[in-house]
C-alpha positions as CSV (number, residue, x, y, z in Angstrom):
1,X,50.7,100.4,200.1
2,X,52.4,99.1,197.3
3,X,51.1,99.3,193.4
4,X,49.8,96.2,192.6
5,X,50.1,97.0,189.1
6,X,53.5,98.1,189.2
7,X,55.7,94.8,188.6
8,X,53.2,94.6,185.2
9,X,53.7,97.5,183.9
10,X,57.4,97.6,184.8
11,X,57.6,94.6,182.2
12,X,55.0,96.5,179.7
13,X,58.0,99.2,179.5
14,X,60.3,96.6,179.0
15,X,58.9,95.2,176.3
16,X,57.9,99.2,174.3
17,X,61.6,99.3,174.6
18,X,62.4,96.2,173.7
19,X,60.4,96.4,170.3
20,X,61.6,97.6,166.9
21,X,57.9,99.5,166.6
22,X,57.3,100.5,170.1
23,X,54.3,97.6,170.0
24,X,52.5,96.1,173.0
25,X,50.2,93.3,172.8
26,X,46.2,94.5,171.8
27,X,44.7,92.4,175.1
28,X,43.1,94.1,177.4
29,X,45.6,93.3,180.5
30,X,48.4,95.2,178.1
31,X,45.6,97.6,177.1
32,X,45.0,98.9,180.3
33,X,48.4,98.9,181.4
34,X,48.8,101.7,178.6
35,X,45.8,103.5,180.0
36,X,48.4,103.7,183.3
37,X,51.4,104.0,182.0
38,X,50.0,107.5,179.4
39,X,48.3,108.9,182.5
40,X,51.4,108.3,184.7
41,X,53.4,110.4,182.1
42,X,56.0,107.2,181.5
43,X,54.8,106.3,177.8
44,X,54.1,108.5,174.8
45,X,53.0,107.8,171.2
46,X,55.7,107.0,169.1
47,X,56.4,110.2,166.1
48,X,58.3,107.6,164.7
49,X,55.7,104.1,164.5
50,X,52.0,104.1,163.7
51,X,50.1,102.7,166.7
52,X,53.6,102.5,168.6
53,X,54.6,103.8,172.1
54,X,57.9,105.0,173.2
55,X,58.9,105.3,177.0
56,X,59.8,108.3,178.8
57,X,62.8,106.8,180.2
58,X,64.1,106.1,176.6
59,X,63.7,109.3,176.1
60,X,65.5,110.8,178.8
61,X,69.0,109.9,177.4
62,X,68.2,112.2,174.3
63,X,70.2,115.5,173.9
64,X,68.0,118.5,173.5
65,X,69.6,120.9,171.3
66,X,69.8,124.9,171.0
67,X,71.9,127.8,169.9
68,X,75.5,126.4,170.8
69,X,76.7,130.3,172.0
70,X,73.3,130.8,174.2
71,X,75.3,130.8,177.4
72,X,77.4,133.8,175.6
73,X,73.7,135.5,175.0
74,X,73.4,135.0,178.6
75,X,76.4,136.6,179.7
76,X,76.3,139.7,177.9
77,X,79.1,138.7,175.8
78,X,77.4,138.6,172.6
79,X,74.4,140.1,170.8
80,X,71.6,137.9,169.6
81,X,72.6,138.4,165.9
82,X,75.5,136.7,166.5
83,X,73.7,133.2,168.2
84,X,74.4,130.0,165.9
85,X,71.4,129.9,163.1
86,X,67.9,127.6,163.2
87,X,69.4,125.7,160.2
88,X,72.5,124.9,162.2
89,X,70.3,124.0,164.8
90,X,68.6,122.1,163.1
91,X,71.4,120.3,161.2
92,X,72.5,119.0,164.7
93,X,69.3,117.1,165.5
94,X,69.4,115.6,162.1
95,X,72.7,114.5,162.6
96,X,71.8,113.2,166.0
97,X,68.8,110.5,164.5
98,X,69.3,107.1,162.8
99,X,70.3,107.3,159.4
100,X,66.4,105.7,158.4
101,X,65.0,109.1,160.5
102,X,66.8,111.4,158.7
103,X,65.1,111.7,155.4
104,X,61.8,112.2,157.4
105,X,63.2,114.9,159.9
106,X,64.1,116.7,156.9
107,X,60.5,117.1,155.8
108,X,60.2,119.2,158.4
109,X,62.8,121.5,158.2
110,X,61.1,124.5,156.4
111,X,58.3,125.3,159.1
112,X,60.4,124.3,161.8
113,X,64.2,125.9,161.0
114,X,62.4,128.2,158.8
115,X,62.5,132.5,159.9
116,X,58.9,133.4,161.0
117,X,57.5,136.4,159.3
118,X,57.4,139.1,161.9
119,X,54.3,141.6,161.0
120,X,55.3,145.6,161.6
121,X,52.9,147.8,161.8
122,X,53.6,151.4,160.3
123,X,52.1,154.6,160.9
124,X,49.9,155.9,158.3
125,X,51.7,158.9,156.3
126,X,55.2,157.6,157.4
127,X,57.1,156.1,155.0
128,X,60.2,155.9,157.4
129,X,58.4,153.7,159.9
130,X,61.0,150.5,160.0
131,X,61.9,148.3,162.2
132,X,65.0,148.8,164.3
133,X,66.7,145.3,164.3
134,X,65.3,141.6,163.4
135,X,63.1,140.5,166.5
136,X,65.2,137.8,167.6
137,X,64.3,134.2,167.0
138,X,66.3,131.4,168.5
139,X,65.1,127.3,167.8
140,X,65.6,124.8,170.4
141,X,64.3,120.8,170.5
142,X,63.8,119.1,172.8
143,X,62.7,114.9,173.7
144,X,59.2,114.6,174.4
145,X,55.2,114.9,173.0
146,X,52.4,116.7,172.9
147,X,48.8,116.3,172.2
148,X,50.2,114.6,168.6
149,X,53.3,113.2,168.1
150,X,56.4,115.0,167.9
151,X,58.7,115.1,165.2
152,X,61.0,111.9,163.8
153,X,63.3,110.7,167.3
154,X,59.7,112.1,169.7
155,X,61.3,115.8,169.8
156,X,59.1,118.8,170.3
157,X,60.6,121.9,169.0
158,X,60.1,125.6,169.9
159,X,61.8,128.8,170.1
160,X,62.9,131.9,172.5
161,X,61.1,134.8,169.9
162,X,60.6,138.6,170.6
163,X,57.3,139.6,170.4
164,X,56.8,143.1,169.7
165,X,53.5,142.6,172.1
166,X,52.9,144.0,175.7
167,X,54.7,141.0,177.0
168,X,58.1,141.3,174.9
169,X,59.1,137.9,174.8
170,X,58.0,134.7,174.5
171,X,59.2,130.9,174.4
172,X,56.6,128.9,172.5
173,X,56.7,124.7,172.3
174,X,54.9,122.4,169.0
175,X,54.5,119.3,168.6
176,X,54.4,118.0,164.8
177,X,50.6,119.0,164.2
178,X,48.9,122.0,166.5
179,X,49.4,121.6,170.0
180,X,51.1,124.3,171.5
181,X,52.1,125.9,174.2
182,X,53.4,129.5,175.2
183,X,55.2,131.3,178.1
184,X,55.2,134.8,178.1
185,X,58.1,136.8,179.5
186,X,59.0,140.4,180.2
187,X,62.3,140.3,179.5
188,X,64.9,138.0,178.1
189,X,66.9,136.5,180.8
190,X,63.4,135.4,182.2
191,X,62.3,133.7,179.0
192,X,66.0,132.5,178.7
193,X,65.9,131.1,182.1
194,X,62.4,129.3,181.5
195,X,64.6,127.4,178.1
196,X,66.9,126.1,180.8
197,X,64.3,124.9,183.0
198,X,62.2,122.8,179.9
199,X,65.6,121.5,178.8
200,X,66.3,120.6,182.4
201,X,63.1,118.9,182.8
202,X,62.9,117.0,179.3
203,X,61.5,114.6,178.5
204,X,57.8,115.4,179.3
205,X,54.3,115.9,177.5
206,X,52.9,119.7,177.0
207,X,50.4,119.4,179.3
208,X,52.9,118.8,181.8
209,X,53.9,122.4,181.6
210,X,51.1,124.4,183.1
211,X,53.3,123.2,186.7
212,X,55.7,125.7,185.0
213,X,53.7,128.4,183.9
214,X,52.7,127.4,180.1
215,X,49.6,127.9,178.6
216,X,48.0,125.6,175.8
217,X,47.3,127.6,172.7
């Protein structure tokens, strides 16, 4: 049976797209064809507009970005120190935004790009206790929202991180404010592969990702 809702909110896309703010109309037939279109996954709130929307199939277009030389990671041919740096990561997505973005992306380039502190604990009565190597931390972005808006151009942003805990690795997703989500992985090439699969799957909103094994921290 075919949606009789569908031709509507077909034209309710149009017009999110269509709009410099991501606006629709506040009556209630446009109302509740937002209800629809949010719980269908095909809208999300703007990060860019107050009160605006922003279409999943806009968003689908987007690059998503990540260490350039991952695929080198992958293969064994390099080691992590050597993967390109958050802040060059970073520099890319800013780079890839309207110029009028820009200035707001860059707001949020401290906690994003910025190098987590990683807490070591030492042994009591041993003042040698250090840490081996860096844990590795590697930033990706990638289109999409959570339970807030992502950041300026609707990207979410996360990284592949070494965790020190009984699971070793981890790839964790943000949005702008709190949400987040967290996979936990034994070993890299399984947290590596589960990257691939979110980039592969982009756009999409956080609580789409239990389907792929993420919880919602």
């Amino acid at each position: 049976m075919s949606d009789p809702h569908a031709q509507f909110d077909h034209t309710v896309l149009d017009l999110i797209e269509h709009s410099p703010i991501g606006a629709v109309p506040m009556t209630p037939v446009y109302q509740d064809a937002l209800v629809r279109l949010y719980a269908a996954h095909q809208v999300y709130a703007s990060a860019d507009h107050k009160n605006g929307h922003v279409t999943a199939r806009s968003l689908a277009s987007r690059p998503s970005f990540h260490a350039q030389n991952l695929p080198a990671l992958e293969a064994g041919m390099i080691e992590a120190t050597a993967l390109e740096p958050n802040a060059g990561i970073f520099d890319r997505y800013v780079q890839s935004l309207p110029a009028g973005l820009r200035p707001a992306a860059e707001s949020h380039r401290l906690h994003v790009a910025g190098r987590p502190a990683h807490h070591r604990a030492k042994h009591a009565g041993d003042a040698k206790a250090v840490a081996i190597h860096d844990p590795m931390h590697t930033l990706f972005l990638v289109p999409g929202a959570g339970p807030h808006p992502g950041l300026p151009g609707n990207y979410l942003y996360g990284s592949v991180l070494e965790t020190g805990s009984a699971h070793a690795w981890a790839v964790q997703l943000h949005d702008r404010d709190d949400g987040a989500a967290v996979f936990a992985a034994d070993t890299l090439p399984v947290a590596l592969a589960k990257l691939a699969e979110l980039i592969e799957c982009a756009p999409f909103t956080m609580n789409e990702l239990e389907a792929l094994g993420f919880k919602m921290v």
